[in-house]
N, C-alpha and C positions, 0 to 999 in steps of 0.2 A: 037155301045156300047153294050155289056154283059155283064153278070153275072159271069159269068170264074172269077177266079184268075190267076193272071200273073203270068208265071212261071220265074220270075227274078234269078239271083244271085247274092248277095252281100255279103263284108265280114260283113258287120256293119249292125245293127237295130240303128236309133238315136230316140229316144222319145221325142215330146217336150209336153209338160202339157198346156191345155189353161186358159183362165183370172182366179186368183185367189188360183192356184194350185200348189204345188213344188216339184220338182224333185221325193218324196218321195210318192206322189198319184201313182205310174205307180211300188211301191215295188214287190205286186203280180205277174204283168206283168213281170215283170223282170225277178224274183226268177223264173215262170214257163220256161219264153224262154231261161235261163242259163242254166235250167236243160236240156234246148232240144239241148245244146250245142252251141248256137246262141251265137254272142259277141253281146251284148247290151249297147247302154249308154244312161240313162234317163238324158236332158240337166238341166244343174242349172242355168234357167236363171236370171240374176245380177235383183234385185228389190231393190237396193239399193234411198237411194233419190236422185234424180238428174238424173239415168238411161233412159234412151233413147230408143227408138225402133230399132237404130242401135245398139243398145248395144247387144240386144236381139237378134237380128238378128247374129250378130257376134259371141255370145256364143253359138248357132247353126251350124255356118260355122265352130268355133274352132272345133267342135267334128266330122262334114266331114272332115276337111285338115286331123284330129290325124287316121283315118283311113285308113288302107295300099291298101284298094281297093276303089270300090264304095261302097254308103251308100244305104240304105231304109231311105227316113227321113218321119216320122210318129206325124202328127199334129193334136192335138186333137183340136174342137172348134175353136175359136178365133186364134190359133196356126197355124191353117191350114195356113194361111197367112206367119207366118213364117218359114214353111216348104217348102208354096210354094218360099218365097224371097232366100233359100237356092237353091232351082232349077234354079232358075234365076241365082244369084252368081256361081252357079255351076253344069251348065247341063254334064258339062264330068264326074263327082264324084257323081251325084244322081241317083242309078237308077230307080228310083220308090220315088212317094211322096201318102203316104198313107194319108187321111183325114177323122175324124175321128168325124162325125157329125157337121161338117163345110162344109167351103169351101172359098179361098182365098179373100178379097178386090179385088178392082179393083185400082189400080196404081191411086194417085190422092185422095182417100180415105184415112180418120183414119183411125187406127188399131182397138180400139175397145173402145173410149167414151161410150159406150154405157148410164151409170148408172153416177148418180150426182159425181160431184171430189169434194173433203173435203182436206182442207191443203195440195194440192200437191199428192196426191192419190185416188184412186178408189176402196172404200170398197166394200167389199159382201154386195150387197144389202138386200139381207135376204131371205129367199124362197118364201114369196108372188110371188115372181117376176117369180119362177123356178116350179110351182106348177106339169103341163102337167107332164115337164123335169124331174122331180123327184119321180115320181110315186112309182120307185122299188128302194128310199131310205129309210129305215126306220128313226123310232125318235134318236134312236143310230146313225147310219151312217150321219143323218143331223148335230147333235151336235157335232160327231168327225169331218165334214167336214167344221164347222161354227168356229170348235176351231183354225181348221189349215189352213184355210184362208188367204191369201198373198194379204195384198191392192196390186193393179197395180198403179206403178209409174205413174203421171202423163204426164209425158212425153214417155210414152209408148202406155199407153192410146189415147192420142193425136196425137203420130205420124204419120206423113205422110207419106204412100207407095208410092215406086219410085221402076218400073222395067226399067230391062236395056237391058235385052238380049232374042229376043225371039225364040230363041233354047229352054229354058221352058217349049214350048207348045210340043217338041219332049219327053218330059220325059212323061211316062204313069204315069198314076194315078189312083187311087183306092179310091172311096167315100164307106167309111165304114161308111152304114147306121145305128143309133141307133134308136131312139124318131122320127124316119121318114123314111117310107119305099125306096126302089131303085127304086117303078115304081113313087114314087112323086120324087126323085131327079133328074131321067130321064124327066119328065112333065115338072120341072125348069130349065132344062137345052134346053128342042126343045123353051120354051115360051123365051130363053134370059136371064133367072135371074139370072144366074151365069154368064156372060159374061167376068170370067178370064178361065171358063174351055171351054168356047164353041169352042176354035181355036186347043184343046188339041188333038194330034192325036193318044191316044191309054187310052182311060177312062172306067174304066168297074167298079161297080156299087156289093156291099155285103154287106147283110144285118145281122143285130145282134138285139135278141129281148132284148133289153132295154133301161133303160135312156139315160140320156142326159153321163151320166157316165160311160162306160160299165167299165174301169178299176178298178172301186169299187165297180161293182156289179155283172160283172160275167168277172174277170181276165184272167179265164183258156182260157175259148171260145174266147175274146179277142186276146188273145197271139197264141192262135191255128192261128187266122185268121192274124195276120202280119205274123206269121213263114211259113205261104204258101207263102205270099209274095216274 
């Protein structure tokens, strides 16, 4: 495992936003990598009531198939899961699963219960919870992040991962470090704690100094470090 950036090529960047976030978190990122001539789509994934983790997952795959080549599909958090279920679904069309202060379940696990469910949803629990994570948000940035806030459907929340194919473990992958360095993600990864990347046979490790958030707190460098991808 290294430090290198892949030198992949795809026609497509696919963004997916993790627990609590909408398509519209990743606008920065966007706006910088269209200007760098990149096709980009930040996914919208369905948080409707009653939505599913397949649902989610599927609103994922829909933006791989609409692509005339292969994708980058790019997970932030909790997401990283379903960028990695898009590598599973489709190791011919992914070529790079970028992870982006995550890193996938293991098959057999929730997606991401994490925090108490209230009537069918998983609200923002509040920032007590994100203190460390959030260092380089200010009192503005929490409040616009606290307005715009997406409970996670219950049944998204809840869901159970199921992999199917593990051609997966042939797609490279890229842990873009924020709130934790790449020699600790390397140390979780010799000790087993990640055990969906340890069978990965091309993983390499870039780090970015900030939160839990880099796409709201430093977009440009973000967007620099997928368009090398």
């Amino acid at each position: 495992m290294g430090s290198r950036l892949l030198g992949m090529t795809a026609e497509q960047l696919v963004l997916v936003g993790g627990l609590w976030l909408d398509a519209a978190a990743w606008d920065e990122v966007v706006a910088d990598l269209t200007g760098r001539g990149r096709d980009v789509v930040a996914v919208r994934l369905p948080v409707h009531a009653g939505a599913t983790l397949t649902d989610q997952a599927a609103a994922v795959l829909a933006a791989v198939d609409a692509a005339p080549g292969r994708s980058v599909v790019v997970g932030h958090s909790a997401a990283s899961t379903l960028a990695w279920l898009a590598a599973d679904a489709r190791p011919d069309r992914v070529a790079t699963v970028a992870m982006i202060g995550g890193w996938p379940r293991a098959g057999g696990q929730t997606y991401g219960d994490f925090f108490a469910i209230k009537d069918g949803e998983m609200p923002f629990p509040g920032w007590a919870e994100f203190e460390a994570d959030a260092a380089d948000l200010d009192a503005a940035a929490r409040a616009a992040f606290t307005a715009a806030a997406v409970a996670v459907p219950e049944h998204v929340a809840t869901g159970v991962i199921t992999y199917t194919d593990e051609r997966r473990y042939d797609v490279p992958v890229v842990l873009i470090c924020p709130e934790f360095t790449p020699e600790q993600a390397r140390e979780w990864l010799a000790a087993g704690d990640l055990p969906e990347l340890t069978p990965v046979k091309h993983l390499d490790t870039v780090d970015i100094d900030s939160g839990h958030w880099p796409m709201l707190t430093r977009p440009a460098e973000l967007a620099g470090i997928i368009a090398a991808l």
